[in-house]
C-alpha positions as CSV (number, residue, x, y, z in Angstrom):
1,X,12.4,-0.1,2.0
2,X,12.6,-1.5,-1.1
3,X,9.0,-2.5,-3.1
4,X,9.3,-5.2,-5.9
5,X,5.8,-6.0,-6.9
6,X,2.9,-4.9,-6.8
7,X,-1.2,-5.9,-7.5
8,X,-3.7,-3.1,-8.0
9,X,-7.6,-3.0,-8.2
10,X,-10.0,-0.8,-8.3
11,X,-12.9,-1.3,-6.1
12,X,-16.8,-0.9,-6.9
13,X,-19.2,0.5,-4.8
14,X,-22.3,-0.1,-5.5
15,X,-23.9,2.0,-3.6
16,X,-22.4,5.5,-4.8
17,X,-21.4,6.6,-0.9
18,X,-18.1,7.2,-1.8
19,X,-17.1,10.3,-3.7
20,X,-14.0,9.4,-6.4
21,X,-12.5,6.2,-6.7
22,X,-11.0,4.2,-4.8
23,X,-7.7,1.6,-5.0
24,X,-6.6,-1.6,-3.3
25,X,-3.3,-2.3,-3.7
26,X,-0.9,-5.4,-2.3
27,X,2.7,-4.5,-2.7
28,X,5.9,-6.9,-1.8
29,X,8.7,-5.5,-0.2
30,X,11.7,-5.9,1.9
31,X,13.4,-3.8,4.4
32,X,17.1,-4.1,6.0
33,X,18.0,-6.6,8.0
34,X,18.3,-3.7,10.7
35,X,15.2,-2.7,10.2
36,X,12.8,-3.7,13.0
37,X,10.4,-5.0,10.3
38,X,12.6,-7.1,8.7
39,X,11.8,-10.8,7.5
40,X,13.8,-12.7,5.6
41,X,10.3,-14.0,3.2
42,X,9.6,-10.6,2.8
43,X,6.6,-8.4,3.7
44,X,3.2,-7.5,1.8
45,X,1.5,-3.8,2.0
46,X,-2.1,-4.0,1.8
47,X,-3.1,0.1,0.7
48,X,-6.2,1.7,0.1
49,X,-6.1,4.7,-2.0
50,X,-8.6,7.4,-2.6
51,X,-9.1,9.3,-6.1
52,X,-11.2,12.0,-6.1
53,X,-10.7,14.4,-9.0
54,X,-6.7,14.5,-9.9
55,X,-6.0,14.4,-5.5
56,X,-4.5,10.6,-4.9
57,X,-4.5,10.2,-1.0
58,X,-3.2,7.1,1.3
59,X,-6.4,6.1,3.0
60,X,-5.1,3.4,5.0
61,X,-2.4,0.2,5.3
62,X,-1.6,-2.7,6.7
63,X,1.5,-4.4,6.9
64,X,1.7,-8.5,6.6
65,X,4.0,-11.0,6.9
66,X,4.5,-13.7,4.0
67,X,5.9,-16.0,6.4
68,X,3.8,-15.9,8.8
69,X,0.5,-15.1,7.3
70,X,-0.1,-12.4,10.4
71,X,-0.8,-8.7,10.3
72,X,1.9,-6.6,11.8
73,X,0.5,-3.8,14.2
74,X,3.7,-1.2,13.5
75,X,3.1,2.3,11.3
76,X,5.4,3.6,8.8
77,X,7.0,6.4,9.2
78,X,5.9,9.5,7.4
79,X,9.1,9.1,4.4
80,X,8.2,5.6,3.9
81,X,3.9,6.8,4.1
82,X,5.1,9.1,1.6
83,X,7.4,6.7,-0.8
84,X,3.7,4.7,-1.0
85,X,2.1,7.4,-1.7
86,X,4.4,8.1,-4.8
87,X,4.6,4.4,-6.0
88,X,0.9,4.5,-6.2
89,X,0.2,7.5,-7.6
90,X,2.3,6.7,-10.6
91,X,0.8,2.9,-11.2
92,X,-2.7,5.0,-10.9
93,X,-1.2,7.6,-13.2
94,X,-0.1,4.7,-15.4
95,X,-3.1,3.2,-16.2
């Protein structure tokens, strides 16, 4: 997995539910051309991250293809879960 861009926000709620802070993040990649995931456009990440404190956690993900504008229904495994995790962490870190 290889991630080349990425877009990060960081999302209000107004009504004060949620504890910490949380971030959206949509991140291009590509994977090998072995790799069951692979397209040759490319592939999106959406990512929710939680912020509570200095804890950063992977709330949730979805994976899209460019192509063909459609959610893919496969998980990550827990390296590549975990090689989000880091990439985000650092752009939060970052900022």
């Amino acid at each position: 997995m290889e991630l080349l861009s990425h877009t990060m926000d960081l999302l209000f709620d107004p009504t004060g539910i949620i504890e910490g802070e949380r971030f959206e993040f949509f991140i291009n990649f590509t994977v090998d051309e072995d790799d069951e995931l692979y397209e040759a456009n490319g592939l999106e990440l959406r990512v929710l991250i939680g912020k509570k404190d200095e804890n950063i956690r992977l709330i949730t993900y979805h994976i899209r293809s460019i192509a063909k504008d459609t959610q893919i229904d496969i998980a990550l495994d827990e390296d590549e879960e975990a090689e989000i995790l880091a990439y985000c962490s650092a752009k939060i870190t970052e900022q």
